[in-house]
C-alpha positions as CSV (number, residue, x, y, z in Angstrom):
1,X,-55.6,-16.3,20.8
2,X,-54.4,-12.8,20.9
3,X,-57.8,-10.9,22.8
4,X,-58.6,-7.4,20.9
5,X,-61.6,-5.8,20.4
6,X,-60.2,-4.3,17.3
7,X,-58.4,-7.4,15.6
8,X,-60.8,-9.6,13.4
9,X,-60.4,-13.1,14.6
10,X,-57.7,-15.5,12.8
11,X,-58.7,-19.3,12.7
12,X,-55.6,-21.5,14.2
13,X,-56.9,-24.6,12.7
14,X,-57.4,-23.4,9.1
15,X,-53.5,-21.6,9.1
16,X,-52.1,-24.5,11.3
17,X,-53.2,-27.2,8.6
18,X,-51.6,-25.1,5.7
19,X,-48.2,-24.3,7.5
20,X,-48.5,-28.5,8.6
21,X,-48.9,-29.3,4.8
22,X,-46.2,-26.9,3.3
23,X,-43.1,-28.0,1.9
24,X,-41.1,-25.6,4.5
25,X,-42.5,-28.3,7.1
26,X,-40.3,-30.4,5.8
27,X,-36.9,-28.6,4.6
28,X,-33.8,-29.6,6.4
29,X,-32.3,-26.2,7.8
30,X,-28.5,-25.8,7.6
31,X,-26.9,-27.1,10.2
32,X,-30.1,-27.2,12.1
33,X,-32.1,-29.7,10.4
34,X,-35.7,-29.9,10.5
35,X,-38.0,-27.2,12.3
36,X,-40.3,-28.4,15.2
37,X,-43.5,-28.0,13.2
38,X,-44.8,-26.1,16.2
39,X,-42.4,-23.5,15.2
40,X,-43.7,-23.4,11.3
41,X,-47.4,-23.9,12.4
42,X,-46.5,-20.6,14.9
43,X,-44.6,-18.6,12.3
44,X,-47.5,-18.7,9.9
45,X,-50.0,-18.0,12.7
46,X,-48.6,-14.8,13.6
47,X,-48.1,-14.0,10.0
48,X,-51.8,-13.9,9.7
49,X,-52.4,-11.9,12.9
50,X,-49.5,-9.3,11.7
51,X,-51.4,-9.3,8.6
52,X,-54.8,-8.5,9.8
53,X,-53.1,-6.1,12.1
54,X,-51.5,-4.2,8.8
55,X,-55.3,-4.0,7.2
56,X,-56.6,-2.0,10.3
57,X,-53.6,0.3,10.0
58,X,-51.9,-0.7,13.2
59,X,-48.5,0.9,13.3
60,X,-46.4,-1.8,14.7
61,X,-47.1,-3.3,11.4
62,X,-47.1,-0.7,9.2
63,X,-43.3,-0.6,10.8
64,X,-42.9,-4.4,9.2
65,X,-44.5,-3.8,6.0
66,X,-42.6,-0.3,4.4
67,X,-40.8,-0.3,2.0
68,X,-37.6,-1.5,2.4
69,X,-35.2,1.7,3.1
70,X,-31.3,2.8,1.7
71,X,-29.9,2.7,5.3
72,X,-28.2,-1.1,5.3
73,X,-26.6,-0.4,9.0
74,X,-30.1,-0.3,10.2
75,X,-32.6,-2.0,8.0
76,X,-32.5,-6.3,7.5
77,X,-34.3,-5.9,4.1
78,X,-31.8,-3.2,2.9
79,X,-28.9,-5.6,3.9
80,X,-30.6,-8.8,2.4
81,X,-31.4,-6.9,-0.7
82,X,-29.3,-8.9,-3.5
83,X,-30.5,-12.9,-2.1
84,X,-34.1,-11.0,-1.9
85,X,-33.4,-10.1,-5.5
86,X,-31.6,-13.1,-6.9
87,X,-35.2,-15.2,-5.3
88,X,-37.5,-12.1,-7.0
89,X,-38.7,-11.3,-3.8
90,X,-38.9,-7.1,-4.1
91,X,-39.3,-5.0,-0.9
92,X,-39.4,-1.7,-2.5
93,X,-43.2,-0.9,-2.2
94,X,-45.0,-0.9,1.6
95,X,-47.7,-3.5,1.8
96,X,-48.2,-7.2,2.2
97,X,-45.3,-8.4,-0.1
98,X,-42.8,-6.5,1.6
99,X,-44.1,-7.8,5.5
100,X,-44.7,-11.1,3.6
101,X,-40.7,-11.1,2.7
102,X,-39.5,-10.0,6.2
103,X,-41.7,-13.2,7.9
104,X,-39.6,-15.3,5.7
105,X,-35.9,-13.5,6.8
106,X,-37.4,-13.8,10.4
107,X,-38.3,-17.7,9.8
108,X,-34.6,-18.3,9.2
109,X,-32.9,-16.2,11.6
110,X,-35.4,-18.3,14.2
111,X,-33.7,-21.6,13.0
112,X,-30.6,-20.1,13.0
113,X,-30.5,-18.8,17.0
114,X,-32.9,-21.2,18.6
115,X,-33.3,-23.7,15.8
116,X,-37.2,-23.2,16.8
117,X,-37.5,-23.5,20.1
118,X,-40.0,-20.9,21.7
119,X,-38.3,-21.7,24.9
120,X,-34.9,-21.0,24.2
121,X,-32.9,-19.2,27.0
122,X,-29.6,-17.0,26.9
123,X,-26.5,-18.5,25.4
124,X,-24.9,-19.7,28.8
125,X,-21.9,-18.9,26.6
126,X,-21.3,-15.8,26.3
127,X,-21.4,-12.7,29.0
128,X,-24.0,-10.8,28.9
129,X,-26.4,-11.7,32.2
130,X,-27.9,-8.6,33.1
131,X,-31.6,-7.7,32.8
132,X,-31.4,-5.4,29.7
133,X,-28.8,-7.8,27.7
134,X,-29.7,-11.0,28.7
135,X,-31.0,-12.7,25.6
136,X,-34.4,-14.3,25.5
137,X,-36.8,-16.4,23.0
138,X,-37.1,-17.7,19.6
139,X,-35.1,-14.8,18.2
140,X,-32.0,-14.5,21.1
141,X,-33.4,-10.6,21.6
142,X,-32.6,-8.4,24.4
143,X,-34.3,-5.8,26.1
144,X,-31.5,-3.4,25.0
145,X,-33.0,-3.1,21.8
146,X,-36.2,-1.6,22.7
147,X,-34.6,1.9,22.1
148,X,-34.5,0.9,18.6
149,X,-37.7,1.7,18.3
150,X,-40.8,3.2,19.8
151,X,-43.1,0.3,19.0
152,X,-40.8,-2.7,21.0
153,X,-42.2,-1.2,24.5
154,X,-45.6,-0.8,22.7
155,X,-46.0,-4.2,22.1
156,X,-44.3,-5.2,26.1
157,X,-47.2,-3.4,27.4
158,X,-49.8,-4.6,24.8
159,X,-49.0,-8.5,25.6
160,X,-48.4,-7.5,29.1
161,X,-52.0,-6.6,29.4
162,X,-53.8,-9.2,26.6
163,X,-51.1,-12.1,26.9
164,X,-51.9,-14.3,24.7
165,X,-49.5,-15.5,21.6
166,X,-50.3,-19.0,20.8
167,X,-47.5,-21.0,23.1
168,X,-49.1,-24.0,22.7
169,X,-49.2,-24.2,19.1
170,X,-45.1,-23.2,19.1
171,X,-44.6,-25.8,22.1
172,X,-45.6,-28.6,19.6
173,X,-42.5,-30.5,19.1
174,X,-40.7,-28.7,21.5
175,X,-39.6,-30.2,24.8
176,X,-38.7,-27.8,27.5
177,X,-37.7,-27.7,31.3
178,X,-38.0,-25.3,34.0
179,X,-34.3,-23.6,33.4
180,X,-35.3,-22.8,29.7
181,X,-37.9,-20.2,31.8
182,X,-34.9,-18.9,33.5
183,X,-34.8,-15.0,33.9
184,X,-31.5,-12.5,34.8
185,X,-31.8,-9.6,36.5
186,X,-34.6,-7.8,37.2
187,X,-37.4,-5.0,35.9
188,X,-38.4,-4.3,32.8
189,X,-35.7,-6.4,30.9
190,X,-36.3,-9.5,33.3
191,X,-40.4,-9.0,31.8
192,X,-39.6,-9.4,28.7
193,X,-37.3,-12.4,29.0
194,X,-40.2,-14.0,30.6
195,X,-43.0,-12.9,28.1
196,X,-40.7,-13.6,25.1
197,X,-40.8,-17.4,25.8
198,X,-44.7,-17.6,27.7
199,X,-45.9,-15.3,24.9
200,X,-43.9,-16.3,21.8
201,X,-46.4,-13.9,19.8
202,X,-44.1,-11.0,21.5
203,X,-40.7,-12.6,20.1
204,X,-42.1,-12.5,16.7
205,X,-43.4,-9.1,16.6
206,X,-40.5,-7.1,18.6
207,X,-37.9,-8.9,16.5
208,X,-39.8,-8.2,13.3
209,X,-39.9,-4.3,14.3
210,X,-36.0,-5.0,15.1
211,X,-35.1,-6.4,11.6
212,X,-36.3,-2.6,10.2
213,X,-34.5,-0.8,12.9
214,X,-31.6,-2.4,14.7
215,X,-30.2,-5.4,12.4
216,X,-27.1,-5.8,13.9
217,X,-28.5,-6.3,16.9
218,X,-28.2,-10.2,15.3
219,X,-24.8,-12.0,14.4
220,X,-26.4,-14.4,12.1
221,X,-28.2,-11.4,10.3
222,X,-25.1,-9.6,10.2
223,X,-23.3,-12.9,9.1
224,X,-26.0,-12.7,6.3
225,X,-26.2,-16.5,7.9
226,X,-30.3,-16.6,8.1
227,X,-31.6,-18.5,5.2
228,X,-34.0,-16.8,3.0
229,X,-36.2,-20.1,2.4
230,X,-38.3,-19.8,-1.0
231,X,-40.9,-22.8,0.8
232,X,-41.5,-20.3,3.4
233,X,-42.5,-17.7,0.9
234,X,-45.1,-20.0,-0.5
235,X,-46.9,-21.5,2.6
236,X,-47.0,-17.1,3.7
237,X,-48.5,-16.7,0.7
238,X,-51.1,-19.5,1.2
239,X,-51.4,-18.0,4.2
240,X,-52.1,-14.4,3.1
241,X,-54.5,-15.9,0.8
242,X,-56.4,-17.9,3.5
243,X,-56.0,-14.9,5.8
244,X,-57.7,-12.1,3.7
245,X,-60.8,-14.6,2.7
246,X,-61.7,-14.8,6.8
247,X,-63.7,-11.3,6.2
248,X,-66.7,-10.6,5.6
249,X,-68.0,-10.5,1.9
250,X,-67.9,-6.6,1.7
251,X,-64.2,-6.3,3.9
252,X,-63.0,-8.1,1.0
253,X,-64.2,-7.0,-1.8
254,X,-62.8,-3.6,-0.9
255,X,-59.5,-4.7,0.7
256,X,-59.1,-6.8,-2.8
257,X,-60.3,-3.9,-4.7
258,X,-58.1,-0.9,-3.3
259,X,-55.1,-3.5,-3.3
260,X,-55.5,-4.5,-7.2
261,X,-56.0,0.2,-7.3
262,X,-52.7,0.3,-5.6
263,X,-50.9,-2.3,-7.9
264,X,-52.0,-1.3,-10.8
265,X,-51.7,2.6,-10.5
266,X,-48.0,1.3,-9.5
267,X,-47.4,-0.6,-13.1
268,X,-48.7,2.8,-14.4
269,X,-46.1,5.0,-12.7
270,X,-47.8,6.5,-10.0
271,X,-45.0,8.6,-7.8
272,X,-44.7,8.6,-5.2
273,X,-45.5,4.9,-5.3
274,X,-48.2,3.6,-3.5
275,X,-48.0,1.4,-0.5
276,X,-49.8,-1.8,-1.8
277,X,-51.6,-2.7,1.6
278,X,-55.1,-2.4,0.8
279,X,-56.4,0.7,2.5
280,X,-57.3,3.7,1.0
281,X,-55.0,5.8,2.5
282,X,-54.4,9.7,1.7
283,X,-51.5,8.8,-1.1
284,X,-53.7,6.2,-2.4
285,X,-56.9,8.7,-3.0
286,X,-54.7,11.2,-4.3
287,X,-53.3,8.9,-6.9
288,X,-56.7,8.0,-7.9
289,X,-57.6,11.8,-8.5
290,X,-54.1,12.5,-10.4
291,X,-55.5,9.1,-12.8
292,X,-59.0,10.6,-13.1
293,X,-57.6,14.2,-13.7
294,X,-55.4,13.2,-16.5
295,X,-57.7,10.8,-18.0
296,X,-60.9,13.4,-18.5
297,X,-62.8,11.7,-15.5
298,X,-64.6,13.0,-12.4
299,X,-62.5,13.9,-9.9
300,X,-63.7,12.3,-6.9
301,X,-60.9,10.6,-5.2
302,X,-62.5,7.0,-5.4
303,X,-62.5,3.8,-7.8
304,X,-65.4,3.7,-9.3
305,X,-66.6,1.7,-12.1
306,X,-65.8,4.6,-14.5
307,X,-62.1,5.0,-13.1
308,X,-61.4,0.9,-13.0
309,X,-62.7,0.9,-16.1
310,X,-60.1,3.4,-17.6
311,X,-57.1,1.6,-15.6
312,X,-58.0,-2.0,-17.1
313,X,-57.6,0.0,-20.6
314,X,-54.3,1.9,-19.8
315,X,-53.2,-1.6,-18.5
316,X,-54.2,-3.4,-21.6
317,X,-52.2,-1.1,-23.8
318,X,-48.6,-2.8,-25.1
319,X,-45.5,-0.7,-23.8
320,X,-45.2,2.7,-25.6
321,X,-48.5,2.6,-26.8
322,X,-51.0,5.2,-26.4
323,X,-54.5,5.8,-25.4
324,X,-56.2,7.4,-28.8
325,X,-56.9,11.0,-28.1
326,X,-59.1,13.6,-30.2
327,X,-62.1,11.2,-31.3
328,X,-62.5,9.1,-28.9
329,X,-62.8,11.7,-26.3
330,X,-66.9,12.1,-28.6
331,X,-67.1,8.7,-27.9
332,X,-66.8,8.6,-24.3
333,X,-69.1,11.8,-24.0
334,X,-71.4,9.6,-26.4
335,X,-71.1,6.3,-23.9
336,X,-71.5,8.6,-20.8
337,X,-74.9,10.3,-22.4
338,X,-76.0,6.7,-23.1
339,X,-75.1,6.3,-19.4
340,X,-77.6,9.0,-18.1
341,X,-80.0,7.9,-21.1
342,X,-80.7,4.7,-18.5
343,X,-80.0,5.6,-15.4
344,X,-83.0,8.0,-16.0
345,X,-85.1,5.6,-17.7
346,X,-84.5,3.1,-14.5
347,X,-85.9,5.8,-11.5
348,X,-88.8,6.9,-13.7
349,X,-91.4,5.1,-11.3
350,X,-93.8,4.5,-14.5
351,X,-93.4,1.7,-16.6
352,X,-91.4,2.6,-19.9
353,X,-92.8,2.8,-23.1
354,X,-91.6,0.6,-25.4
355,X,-90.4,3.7,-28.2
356,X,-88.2,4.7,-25.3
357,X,-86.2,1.3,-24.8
358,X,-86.6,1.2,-28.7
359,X,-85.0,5.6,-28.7
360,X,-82.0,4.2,-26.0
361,X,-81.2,0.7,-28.1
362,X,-80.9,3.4,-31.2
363,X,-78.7,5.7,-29.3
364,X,-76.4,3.2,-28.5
365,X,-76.4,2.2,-32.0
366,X,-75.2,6.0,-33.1
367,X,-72.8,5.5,-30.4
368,X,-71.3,2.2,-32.1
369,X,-71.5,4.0,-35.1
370,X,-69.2,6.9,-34.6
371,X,-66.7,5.6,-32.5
372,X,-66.2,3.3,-35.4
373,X,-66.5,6.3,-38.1
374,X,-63.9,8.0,-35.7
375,X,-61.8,5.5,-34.2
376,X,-60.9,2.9,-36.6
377,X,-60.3,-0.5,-35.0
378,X,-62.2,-0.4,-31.8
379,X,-64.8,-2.2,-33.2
380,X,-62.8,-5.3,-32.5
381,X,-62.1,-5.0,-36.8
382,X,-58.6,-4.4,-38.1
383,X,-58.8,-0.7,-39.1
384,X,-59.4,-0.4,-43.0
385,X,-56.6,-0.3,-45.8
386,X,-55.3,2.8,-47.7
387,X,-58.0,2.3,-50.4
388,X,-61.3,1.8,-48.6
389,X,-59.6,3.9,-45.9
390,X,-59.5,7.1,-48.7
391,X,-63.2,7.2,-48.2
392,X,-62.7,8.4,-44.5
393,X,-59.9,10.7,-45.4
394,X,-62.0,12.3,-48.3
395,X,-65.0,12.5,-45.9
396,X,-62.7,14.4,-43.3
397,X,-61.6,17.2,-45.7
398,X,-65.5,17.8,-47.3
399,X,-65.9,18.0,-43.1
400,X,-62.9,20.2,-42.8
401,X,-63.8,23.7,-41.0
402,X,-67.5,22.6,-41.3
403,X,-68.2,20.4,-38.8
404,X,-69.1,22.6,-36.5
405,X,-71.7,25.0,-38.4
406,X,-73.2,21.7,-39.2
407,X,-73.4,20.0,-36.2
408,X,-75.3,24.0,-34.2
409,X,-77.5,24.0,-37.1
410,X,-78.2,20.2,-37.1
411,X,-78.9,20.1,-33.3
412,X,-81.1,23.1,-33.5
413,X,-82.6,21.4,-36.6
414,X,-83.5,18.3,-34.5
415,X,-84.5,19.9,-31.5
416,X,-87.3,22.1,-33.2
417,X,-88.6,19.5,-35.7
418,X,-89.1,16.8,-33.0
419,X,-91.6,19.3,-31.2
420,X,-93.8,19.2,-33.8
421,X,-96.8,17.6,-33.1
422,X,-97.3,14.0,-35.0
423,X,-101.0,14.7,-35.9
424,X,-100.3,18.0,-37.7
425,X,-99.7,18.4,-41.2
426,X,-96.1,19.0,-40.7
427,X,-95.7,16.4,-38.6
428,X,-97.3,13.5,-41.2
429,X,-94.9,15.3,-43.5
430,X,-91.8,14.7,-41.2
431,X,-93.0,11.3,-40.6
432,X,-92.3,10.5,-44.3
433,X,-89.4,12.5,-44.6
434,X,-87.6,11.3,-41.3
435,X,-86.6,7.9,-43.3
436,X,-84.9,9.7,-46.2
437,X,-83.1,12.6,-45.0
438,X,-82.0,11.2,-41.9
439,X,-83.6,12.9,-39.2
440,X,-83.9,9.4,-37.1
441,X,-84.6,9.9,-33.0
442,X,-80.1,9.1,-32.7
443,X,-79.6,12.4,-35.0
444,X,-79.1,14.8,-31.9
445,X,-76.5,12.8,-30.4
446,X,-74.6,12.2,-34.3
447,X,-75.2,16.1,-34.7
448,X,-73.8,16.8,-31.1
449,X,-70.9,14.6,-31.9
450,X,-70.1,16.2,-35.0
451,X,-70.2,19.8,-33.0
452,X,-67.3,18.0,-30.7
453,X,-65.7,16.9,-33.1
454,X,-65.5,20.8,-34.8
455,X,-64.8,22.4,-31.9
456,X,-62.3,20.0,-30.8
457,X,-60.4,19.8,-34.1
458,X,-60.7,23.8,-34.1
459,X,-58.7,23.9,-30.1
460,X,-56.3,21.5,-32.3
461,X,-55.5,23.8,-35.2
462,X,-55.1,26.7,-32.8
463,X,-52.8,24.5,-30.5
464,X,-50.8,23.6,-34.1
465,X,-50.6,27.2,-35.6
466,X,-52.6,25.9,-38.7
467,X,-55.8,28.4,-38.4
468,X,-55.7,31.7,-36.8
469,X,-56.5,32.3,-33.1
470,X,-59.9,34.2,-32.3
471,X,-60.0,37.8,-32.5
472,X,-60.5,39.3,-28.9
473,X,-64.1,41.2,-29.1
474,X,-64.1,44.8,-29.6
């Protein structure tokens, strides 16, 4: 097992019985048959350390997992594009699909140059013998590619000092002599040969940086001869699935959480897009504050309930439609209000009176009320036909450039009659009158919602040129 203080622990046994189980442990590879199931078992091993490895940021991985680039000449995924697209497999967002895709290219290019075998030495072949071109390992790599990219003598030095790599779960199957060990040259380059085969860990991850950054480093790559395998895209997805529920309760939730964020700000056009990886990066906060911004809601930067509320609604809508505007923005000041009704009633450290639980239950009832008086058809109900529907369009002119004289003077209204004290005249007077004219504890918030709603709709006829704009003061 692959020792770092920073890398959550995988669990061989539970990712070694799923790659063991998979279909792709039993496909017959062109030309090369079967896989030594040490090899699959291996594959989906380090898939699951690569993955943890792109969670914590690590940029090794991060290399792996972005988005697949426009520069073919350099980049396997850009040069694989049209078999990743004819199998639906898209690489054009960073994040766990995209490294998730590349494992599967980098499955069949390892059947393809060493059928498997962890041990495999140079091709005795061909000419190249020398430390830095000698080729090595599951992958046939050479230390001449390390120029590639920074991160190839990164991860030399990093197995150099942890070892590790799981050989003996990539030996299974395998049978191997002392010449498959065989090194050329000397130095760095004759290092790497050796680790490549003790540490097959290293193969995987310096060839997966080298599919991003030097992909014709590989005939069969260039050949387009690696086998894209669909089986091996389901047993990494198994995989991925098994990997991301080894974390703690709390790592998960907000891994799962920020992930389903990134997707979903995605489907709703964020640009740039957003890696889908699971950590709330810089891009991924500032999507989140562009959403909340546009949508009338705290700017803070982070999901809350509030803000995955609002995305679950944006998501629900059908394609061109619309989130209702004008009303509905009362509404949501009417639902927040109810909000901060509770959330007060729940730190006051006395028991509550019953009137107040009875004061909040009748609050939310206004609130019902006028989002359905103002937004037909969110009560779940088909919004009403053009006759009974004449009633609200009748009630909207009487309203019209009234509402919001009525809804100062009905707030002011409220606000001084409910100080009135119960046992005074007036007050036993109110008490009987309260009933019949209306002035029930919910009228504030129905005479604050008609004040919006004026003052609103006034912004609105400016906006349209329909009433004149205010007169600057003298």
């Amino acid at each position: 097992m692959l020792a770092s203080p920073d890398l959550p622990m995988v669990d061989p046994e539970v990712i070694t019985q799923i790659a063991a189980n998979s279909s792709l442990a039993r496909v017959s590879w062109r030309d090369r048959g079967k896989a030594p199931l040490g090899y699959i078992k291996g594959m989906a091993v380090m898939f699951a350390v690569v993955l943890r490895k792109l969670v914590q940021g690590n940029s090794a991985a991060l290399e792996m997992a972005r988005a697949a680039s426009s520069d073919s000449g350099r980049d396997a995924l850009a040069y694989y594009e049209s078999r990743f697209a004819a199998l639906g497999m898209r690489n054009d967002v960073s994040g766990v699909d995209t490294l998730r895709h590349l494992f599967v290219l980098l499955i069949g290019l390892g059947m393809r140059e060493s059928s498997g075998r962890y041990c495999e030495g140079r091709d005795m072949s061909a000419s190249n013998v020398s430390a830095n071109s000698a080729e090595a390992g599951l992958f046939q790599m050479s230390w001449d590619a390390y120029s590639a990219s920074p991160e190839i003598p990164r991860l030399l030095a990093e197995y150099q000092a942890n070892g590790g790599g799981y050989r003996a779960i990539f030996a299974e199957g395998v049978t191997s002599s002392e010449r498959d060990f065989a090194t050329y040259g000397s130095g760095t380059g004759a290092t790497f040969q050796r680790l490549v085969k003790e540490c097959p860990g290293l193969a995987v991850e310096t060839a997966a940086v080298g599919l991003r950054t030097i992909r014709q480093h590989w005939g069969p790559i260039n050949r387009r001869e690696a086998e894209l395998r669909p089986e091996a895209d389901e047993m990494l997805l198994q995989v991925q699935r098994a990997t991301m529920g080894m974390t703690t309760g709390a790592d998960r939730e907000e891994q799962r959480g920020t992930l389903w964020v990134q997707q979903s700000l995605n489907k709703l056009g964020a640009d740039p897009r957003l890696d889908e990886d699971g950590v709330a990066g810089r891009n991924t906060k500032a999507a989140v504050l562009q959403f909340q911004r546009e949508n009338g809601l705290t700017e803070t930067g982070v999901a809350d309930s509030s803000t995955v509320a609002a995305i679950e609604r944006k998501l629900s809508l059908r394609p061109g439609e619309e989130l209702p505007s004008g009303p509905t923005d009362i509404a949501a000041w009417l639902e927040r209000l109810v909000t901060l009704v509770e959330r007060l009633k729940a730190q006051r450290a006395t028991t509550t009176p019953p009137a107040a639980t009875q004061q909040t239950d009748q609050l939310r009832k206004a609130l019902e009320l006028l989002t359905t008086m103002l937004v037909p058809g969110t009560d779940g109900k088909p919004p009403l036909g053009q006759i009974n529907g004449a009633l609200g369009q009748t009630l909207g002119n009487l309203l019209n450039g009234k509402k919001t004289a009525i809804g100062v003077f009905g707030a002011a209204l409220t606000s001084i009659l409910s100080q009135v004290p119960v046992e005074s005249g007036l007050g036993q007077v109110l008490a009987l009158l309260t009933p019949a004219v209306g002035l029930s504890p919910f009228a504030m918030p129905i005479f604050l919602a008609i004040l919006a709603w004026g003052v609103l709709g006034k912004f609105e006829k400016w906006a349209q040129g329909t009433a004149p704009p205010p007169r600057p003061p003298n």
